[in-house]
N, C-alpha and C positions, 0 to 999 in steps of 0.2 A: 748841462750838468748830468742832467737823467743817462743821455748816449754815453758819456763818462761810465758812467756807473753800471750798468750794463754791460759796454766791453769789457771793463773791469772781470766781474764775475763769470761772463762768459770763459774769456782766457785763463781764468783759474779754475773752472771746471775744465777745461782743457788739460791743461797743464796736471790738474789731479788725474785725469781718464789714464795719459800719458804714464805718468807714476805708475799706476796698479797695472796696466799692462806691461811695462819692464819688470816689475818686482812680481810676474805673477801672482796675482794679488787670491786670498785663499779664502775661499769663499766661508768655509768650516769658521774663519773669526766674523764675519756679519751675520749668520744667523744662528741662533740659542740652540745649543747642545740640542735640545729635545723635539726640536724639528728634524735634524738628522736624518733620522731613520723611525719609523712609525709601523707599529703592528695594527693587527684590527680582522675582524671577522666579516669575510665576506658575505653571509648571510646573520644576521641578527634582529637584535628584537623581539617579541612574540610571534612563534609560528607557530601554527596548527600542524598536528601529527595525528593521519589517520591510517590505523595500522590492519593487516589485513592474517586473518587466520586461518594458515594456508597448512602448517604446521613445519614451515620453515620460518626462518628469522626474514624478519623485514632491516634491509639496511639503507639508510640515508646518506648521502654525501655533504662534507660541508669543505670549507678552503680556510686557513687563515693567509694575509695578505701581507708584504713587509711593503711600507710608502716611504713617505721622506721626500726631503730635499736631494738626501742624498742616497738613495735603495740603493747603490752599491757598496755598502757597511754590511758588514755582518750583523746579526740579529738573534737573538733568546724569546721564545713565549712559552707560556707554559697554558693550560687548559685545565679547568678547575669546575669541578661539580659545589654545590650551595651545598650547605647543610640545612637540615628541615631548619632549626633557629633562625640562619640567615635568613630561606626561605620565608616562614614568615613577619621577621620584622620590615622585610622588604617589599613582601607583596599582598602575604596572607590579612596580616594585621590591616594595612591602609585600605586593599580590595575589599574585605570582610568576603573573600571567600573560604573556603575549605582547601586549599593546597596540598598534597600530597606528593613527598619524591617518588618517584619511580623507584621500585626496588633493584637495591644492584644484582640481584642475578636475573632480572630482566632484561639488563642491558651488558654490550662491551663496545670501550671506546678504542678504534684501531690505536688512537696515537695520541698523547696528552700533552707531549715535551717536543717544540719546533724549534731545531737551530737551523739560520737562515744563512749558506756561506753567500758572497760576494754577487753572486751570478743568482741567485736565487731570487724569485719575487713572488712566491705561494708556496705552500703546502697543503696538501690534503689529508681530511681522517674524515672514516665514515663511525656510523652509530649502528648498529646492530641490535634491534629489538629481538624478544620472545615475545610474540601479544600472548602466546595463550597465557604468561605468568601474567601479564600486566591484564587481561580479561579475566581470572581468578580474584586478582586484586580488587577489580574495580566490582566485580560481585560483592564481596566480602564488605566492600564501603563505598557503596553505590551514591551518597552524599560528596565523597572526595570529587576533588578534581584533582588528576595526575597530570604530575611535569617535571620533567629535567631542566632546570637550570643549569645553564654553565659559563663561563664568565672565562675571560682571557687577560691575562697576567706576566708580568716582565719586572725582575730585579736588576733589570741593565738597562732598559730600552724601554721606550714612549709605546703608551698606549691607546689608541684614540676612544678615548672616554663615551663617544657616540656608538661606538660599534665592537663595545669591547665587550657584550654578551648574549647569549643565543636561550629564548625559552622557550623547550620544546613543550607543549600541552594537549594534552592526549586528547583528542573532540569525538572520533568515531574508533571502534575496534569493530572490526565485520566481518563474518564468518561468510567464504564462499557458500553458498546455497543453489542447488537445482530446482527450479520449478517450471509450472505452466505458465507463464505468462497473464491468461487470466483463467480464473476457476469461478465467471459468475455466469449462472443459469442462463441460457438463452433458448425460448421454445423456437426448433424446426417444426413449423408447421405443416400441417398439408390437410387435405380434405379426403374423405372415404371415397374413393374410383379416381383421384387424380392420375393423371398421364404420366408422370412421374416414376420413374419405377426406382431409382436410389437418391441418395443426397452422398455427397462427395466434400470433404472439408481439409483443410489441415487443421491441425493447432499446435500451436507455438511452444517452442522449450527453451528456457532461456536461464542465464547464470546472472544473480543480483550485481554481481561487481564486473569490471573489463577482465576477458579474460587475456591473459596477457602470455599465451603460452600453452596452457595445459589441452591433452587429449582429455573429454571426458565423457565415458562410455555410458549411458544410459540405458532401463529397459523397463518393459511398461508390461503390464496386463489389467485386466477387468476385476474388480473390486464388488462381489455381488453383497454382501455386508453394507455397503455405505446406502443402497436403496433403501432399506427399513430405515437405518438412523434421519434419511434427510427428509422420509415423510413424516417422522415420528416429530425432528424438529422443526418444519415446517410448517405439518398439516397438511402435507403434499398425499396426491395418489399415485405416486409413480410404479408403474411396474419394470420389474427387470427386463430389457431386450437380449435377450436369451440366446438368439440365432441370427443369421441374418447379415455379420456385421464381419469387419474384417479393419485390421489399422498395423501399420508396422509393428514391431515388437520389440525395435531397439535403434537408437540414430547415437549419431557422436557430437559433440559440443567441442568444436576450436578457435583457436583465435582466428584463421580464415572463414567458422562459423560461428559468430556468437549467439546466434538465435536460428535452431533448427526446426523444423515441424516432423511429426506424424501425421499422415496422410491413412484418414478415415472413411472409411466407404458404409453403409449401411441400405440395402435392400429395404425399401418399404412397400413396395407392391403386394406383398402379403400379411400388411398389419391391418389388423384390426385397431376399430377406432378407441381411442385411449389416450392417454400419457404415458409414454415406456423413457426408463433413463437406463445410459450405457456409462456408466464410470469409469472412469481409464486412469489408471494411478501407474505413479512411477515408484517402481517398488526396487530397484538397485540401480546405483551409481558406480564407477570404478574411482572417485575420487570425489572428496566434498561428501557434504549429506544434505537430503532435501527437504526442504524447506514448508516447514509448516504452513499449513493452510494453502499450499502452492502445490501439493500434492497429489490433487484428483479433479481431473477433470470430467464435469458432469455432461455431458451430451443429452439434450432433452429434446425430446423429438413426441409431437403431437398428430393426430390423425383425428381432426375433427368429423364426426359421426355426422349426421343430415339432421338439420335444423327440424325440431318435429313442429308438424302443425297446430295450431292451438283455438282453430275454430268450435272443437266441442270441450273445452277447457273447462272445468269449476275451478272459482277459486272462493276462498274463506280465511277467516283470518281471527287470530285470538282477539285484535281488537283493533277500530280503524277509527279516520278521524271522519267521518261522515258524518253533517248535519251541519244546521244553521251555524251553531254556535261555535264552529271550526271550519273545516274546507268546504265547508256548503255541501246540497244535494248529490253533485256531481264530481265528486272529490276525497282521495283519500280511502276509500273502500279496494276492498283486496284485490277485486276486478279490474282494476285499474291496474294492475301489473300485467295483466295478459291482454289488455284491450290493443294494443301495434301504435299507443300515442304518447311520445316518448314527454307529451310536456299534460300527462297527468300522473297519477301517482298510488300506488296504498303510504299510507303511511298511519300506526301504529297510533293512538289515542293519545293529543299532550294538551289535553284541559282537563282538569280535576273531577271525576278521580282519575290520575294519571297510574296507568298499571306501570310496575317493575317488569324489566326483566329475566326470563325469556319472554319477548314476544314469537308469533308461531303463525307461520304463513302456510296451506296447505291448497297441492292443485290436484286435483282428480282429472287425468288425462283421458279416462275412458279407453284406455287400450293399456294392454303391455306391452313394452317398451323394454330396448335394453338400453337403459341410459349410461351416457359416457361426459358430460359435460353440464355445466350451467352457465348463462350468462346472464349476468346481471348489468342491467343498467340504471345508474344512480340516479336520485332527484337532481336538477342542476342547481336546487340551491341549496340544497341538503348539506354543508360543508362537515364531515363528522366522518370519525371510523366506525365499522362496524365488524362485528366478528363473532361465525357462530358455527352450525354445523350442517350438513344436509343428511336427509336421511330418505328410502327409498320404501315402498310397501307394493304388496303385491298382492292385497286387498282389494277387493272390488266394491265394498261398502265403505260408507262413511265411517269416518276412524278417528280417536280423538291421539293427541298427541303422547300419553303415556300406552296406547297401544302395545303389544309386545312380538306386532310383526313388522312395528318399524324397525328397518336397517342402519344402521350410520355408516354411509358410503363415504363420507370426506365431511372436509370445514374451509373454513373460507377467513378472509380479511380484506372487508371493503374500505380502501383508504380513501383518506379524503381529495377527491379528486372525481372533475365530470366525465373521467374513461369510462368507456364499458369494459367491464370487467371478465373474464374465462377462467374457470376453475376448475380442475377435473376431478371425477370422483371415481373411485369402484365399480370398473361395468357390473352393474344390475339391472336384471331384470325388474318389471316392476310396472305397476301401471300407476301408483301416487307419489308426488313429488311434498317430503315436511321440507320448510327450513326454518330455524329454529336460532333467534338471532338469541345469542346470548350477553352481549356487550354494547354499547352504545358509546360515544364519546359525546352524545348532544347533552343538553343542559337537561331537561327531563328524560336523558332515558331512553328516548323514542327511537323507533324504525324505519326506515320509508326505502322503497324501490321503486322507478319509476316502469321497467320493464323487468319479467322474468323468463326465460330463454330454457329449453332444453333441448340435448345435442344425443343422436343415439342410431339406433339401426330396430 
């Protein structure tokens, strides 16, 4: 009975197949009008728009697409911007962000109205930004976030509901910018009589974003102004290098160079021992402008003087922790910064009465000296900053600290940290070394150094 019934329905699908293929059977009646022909956007969704201010228009490309059963149908879409309302009942209100259109003289849309003939299956239209309007804008309401909504529409023809809208949202706008690469300090060091007679370097010039095209002519000179300000914000003793020194004076920035150097030479066979800085700024571009903080490059270059001897050293100190009832006998007195043993110490009095700050460390080197350098080596478990100032005398008697032939050659900042530490001060002359700790970051206040160092000729 089953075999029955099976051939049965077999030979009547047969016999059906047969039908539709004589009556060419048309396919537009088996499936719904609105599968037919289908529009829709080839790119949709939320998309990031990061715009670049170049002082031309930034333009994007987008496609819409005609699908279906049957793409050979002619086809209608139209292209349609939100209004702020639609905007936020649709996205502002539910996101609880701040939403912003894009203002229309910001933008133009190549093409809004897409008819699709028979042979057709895309169309193209680009967007054309101004960021500088839309960079104004977002000045002016730095809370917004900007975006173009736009949404795809048909009074004839099927829309695919998934892909039927594109939201551009603004994330970055970026101003080309020239700078150095990097502008943080680094000491070239050397020692007084090294074999050495120049240092040779490049440093790097480079544009924040890809350069995608542009020549761009750069040109540099020496900046003798930025040495006061960077000792002034520092505490630094830099001196100007004056002579000596030689570096391109101009390179070009292109897309076969996105990152070019200046090639710097500087003689030091005839420096004197010091800290000298050679600031190199780029002071015109032929395109772009440069970039803040990115501007000047500081070259620091040190000539360590000769480590002086400290076997007829005094040292004294406003107040130390010596005695039973702190670092014991052998410990903690001032002498202990010049004694060559890095695991003893002076350190500053912290049992009661505990003195405030400044404490005042002073060494009588018995000779003059032109001093160029200090180095300090910290307690290793002293964990605290400290920060104060040095000062030089050319006194040959004992001298208390409001003296008024102490000098203030520099300052200092010992962070917390077991490096030993180099500072440079004001070549002076001078045979007494103050230093004069002004600040402490420990819990009393207190001082402590385990070694003190002077560098000079």
């Amino acid at each position: 009975m089953k075999k029955k019934i099976l051939v049965t329905l077999l030979t009547g699908g047969l016999i059906l197949l047969a039908s539709c293929n004589k009556s060419d059977y048309d396919l537009e009646k088996m499936i719904p009008e609105e599968f037919h022909k289908i529009v829709y956007l080839k790119t949709y969704g939320k998309q990031e728009l990061n715009l670049l201010v170049t002082g031309k228009k930034n333009v994007f490309n987008y496609s819409v697409l005609k699908g279906g059963v049957m793409p050979e149908l002619t086809a209608t879409a139209d292209l349609k911007v939100m209004t702020q309302k639609e905007l936020d009942e649709k996205y502002s209100n539910l996101e609880n962000v701040k939403y912003k259109l894009i203002t229309e003289e910001a933008y133009t849309i190549s093409n809004t109205h897409f008819d699709f003939t028979s042979e057709e299956n895309y169309k193209e239209f680009n967007i054309s930004f101004d960021p500088q309007i839309v960079a104004d804008d977002s000045e002016d309401d730095p809370d917004a976030v900007w975006v173009l909504p736009l949404y795809l529409s048909s009074d004839t023809d099927s829309v695919n509901a998934n892909k039927n809208n594109i939201f551009l949202q603004v994330t970055d706008i970026v101003r080309p910018l020239v700078g150095f690469k990097t502008t943080a300090l680094e000491y070239h060091e050397e020692s007084l009589g090294s074999p050495l007679q120049s240092i040779s370097l490049p440093v790097p010039v480079v544009l924040n974003v890809e350069n995608t095209g542009w020549n761009i002519d750069c040109s540099f000179a020496t900046n003798a102004d930025y040495v006061k300000s960077y000792n002034e914000t520092h505490g630094t003793s830099f001196q100007l290098l004056e002579s000596g020194y030689s570096f391109d004076e101009s390179l070009t920035l292109s897309q076969t160079t996105p990152e070019a150097s200046i090639n710097v030479k500087v003689d030091i066979k005839d420096l004197g021992p010091g800290d000298y800085l050679l600031p190199i700024e780029i002071v015109e571009t032929s395109i772009f402008s440069i970039q803040n903080g990115k501007n000047i490059y500081p070259l620091a270059i040190r000539i360590m003087g000769y480590i002086q001897n400290r076997d007829k050293w005094e040292a004294k100190a406003s107040s130390d922790s010596k005695g039973a009832e702190m670092e014991g006998d052998y410990q903690g007195g001032a002498e202990h910064a010049i004694d060559g043993n890095v695991n003893t110490f002076w350190n500053s009095r912290w049992k009661n009465p505990i003195p405030n700050p400044p404490h005042y460390l002073w060494f009588d080197t018995k000779r003059e000296t032109l001093f160029t350098h200090i180095r300090i080596v910290p307690r290793d478990v002293f964990k605290n900053e400290m920060s104060g100032k040095f000062y030089v005398s050319d006194s040959d008697v004992a001298i208390s600290s409001d003296d008024s032939s102490w000098k203030e050659v520099g300052s200092f900042t010992m962070l917390d940290t077991p490096i030993t530490q180099i500072f440079g001060i004001v070549p002076t002359k001078g045979r007494q070394i103050m230093i004069k700790v002004e600040s402490s970051t420990d819990g009393n206040k207190t001082a402590c150094f385990a070694e003190v160092y002077a560098y000079g000729m």
